[in-house]
C-alpha positions in Angstrom: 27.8 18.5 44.9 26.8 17.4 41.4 29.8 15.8 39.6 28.1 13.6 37.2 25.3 13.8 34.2 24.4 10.5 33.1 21.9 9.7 30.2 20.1 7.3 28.5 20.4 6.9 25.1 16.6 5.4 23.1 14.7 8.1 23.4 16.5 10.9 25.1 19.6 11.4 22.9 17.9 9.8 19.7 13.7 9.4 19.4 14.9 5.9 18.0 11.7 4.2 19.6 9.2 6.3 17.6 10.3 4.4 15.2 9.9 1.1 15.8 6.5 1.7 17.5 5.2 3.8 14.0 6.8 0.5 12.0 4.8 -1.7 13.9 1.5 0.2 13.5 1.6 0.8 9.6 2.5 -3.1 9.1 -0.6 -3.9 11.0 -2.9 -1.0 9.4 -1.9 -1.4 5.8 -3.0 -5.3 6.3 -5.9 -4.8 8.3 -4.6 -6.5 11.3 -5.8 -5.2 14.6 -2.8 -3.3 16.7 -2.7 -1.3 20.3 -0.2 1.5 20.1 -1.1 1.6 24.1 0.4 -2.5 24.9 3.2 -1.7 22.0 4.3 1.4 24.0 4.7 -0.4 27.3 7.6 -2.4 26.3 9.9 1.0 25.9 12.4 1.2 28.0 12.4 -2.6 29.2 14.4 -5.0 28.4 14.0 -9.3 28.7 9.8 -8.5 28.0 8.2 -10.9 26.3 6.6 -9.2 23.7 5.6 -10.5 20.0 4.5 -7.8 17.2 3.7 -10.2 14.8 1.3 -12.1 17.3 -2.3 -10.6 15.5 -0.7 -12.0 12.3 -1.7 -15.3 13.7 -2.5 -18.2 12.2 -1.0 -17.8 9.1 1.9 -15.4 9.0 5.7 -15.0 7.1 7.8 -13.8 10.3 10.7 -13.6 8.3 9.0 -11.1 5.6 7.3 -9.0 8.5 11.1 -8.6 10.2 12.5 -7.8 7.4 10.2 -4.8 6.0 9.7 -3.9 10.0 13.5 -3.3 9.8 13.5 -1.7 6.7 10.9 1.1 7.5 12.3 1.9 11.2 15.6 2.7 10.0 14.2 5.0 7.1 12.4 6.5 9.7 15.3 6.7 12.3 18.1 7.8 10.2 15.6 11.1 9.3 15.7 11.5 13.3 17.8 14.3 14.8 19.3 14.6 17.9 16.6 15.5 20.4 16.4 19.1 21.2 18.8 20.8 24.1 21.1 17.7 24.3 24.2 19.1 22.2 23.8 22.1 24.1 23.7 19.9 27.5 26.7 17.6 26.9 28.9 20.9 25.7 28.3 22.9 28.6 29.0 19.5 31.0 32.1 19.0 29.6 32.9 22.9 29.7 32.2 22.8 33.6 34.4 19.6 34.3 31.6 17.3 34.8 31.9 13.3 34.6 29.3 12.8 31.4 28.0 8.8 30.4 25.4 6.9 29.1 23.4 3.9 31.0 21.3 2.3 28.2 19.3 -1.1 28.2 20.3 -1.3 24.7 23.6 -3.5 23.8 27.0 -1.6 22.6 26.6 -2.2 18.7 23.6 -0.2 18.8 24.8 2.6 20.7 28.0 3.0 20.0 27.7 2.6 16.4 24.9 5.9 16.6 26.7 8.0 19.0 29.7 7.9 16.5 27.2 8.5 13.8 26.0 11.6 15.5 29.1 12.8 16.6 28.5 12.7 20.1 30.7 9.9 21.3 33.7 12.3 22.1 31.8 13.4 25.5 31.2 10.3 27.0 34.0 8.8 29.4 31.7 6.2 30.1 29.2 4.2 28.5 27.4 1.2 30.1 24.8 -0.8 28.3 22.8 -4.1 28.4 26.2 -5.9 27.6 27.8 -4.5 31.0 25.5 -5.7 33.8 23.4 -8.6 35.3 20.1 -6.7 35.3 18.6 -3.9 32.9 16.6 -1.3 33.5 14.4 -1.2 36.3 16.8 -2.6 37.8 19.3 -0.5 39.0 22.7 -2.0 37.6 23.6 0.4 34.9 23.8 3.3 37.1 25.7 1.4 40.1 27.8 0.6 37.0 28.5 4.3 36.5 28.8 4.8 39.6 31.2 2.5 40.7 33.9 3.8 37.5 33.3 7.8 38.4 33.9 6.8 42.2 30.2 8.6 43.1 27.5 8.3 45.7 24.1 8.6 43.8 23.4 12.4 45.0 26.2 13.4 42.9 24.8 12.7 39.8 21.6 13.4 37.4 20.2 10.5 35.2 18.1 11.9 31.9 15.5 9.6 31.6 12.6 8.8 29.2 10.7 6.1 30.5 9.7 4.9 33.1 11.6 1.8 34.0 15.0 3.9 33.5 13.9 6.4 35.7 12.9 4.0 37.9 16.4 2.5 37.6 17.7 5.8 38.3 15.9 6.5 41.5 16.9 2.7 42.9 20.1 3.8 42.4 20.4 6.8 44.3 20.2 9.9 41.7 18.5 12.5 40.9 16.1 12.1 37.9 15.1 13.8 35.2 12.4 12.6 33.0 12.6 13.9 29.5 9.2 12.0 27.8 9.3 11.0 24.0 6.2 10.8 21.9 6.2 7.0 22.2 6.8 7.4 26.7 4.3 10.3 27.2 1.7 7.8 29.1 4.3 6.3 31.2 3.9 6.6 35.2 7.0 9.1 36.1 5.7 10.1 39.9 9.1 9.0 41.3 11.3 11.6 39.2 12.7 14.8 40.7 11.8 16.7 37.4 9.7 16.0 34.5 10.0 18.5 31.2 9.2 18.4 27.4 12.7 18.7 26.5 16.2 19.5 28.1 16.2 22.8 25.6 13.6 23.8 29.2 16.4 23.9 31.2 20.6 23.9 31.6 23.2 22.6 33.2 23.4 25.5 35.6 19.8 25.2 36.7 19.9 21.8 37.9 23.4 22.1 39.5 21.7 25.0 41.3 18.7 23.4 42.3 20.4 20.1 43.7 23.4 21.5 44.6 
């Protein structure tokens, strides 16, 4: 029996790597730099990658001023993002049917926290496991046994909402069923191993996929 929803947050909830990937790019086109949207967009959903945006800049390069007008135009362009379509509509009729609802996220708690109480969605999460919580991020499957483990579940009890691939992979490693909701920025990722693959939860409800895994 299905007991438990579990989502991610980047890029399921919030589109907030679109952002940081269209940063990127303009800061790199507007000074003639050469830039792969293709290597950028591998990084998503992974976290301890060794990956340096400024590295094209090379020789000769101010870090410091790239960082600081990289940060600048991602959060213009993330605080114009809305919350991705069908997930109010999801966590409502979760919490209407009784169902354990959290979040596994490789991102740390100031982050997520701080936007779930922005977008007035932190009221349906019981739990909420990030980056902070656990040994391992996402592929590895930690954040989910760390859900897990608090709702007192066996994986087959509970869906994971997933938009890459390394948190679905997570997912799977950890014994649920997967759903793999892709973002503009995750729509080349490899998602073979999911149970489910849509353009956006507004596709489905909470009564389909307690029917078809039930």
């Amino acid at each position: 029996m299905i007991r438990a929803l579990v989502f991610d947050f980047d890029g399921l909830i919030l589109d907030t790597e679109t952002p940081i990937l269209q940063a990127w790019e303009a800061l790199h086109l507007e000074a003639g730099v050469p830039y792969s949207p293709e290597h950028a967009a591998k990084i998503v959903g992974h976290v301890d990658v060794a990956f340096d945006p400024w590295v094209a800049f090379e020789p000769s390069v101010d870090r410091a001023a790239l960082d600081r007008e990289y940060r600048k135009r991602s959060r213009e362009i993330l605080l114009g993002q809305k919350i991705l379509p069908g997930v109010e509509t999801f966590l409502r009729d979760a919490q209407r049917r009784g169902l354990h609802i959290a979040v596994a996220s490789n991102s740390h708690h100031d982050w997520v926290d701080t936007h779930l109480a922005r977008l007035g969605l932190a009221r349906f999460f019981e739990v909420v496991k990030c980056r902070d919580d656990v040994a391992r991020g996402k592929p590895e499957p930690d954040l989910y046994q760390a859900v897990l483990h608090d709702f007192g579940l066996a994986g087959a009890e509970a869906i994971a909402f997933e938009d890459s691939e390394a948190g679905s992979l997570a997912a799977k490693r950890a014994g649920l069923w997967c759903v793999a909701v892709p973002n503009p920025s995750t729509l080349q990722h490899a998602f073979g191993h999911v149970d489910l693959r849509l353009n956006s939860l507004a596709e489905t409800s909470v009564e389909a996929l307690i029917a078809r895994w039930q």
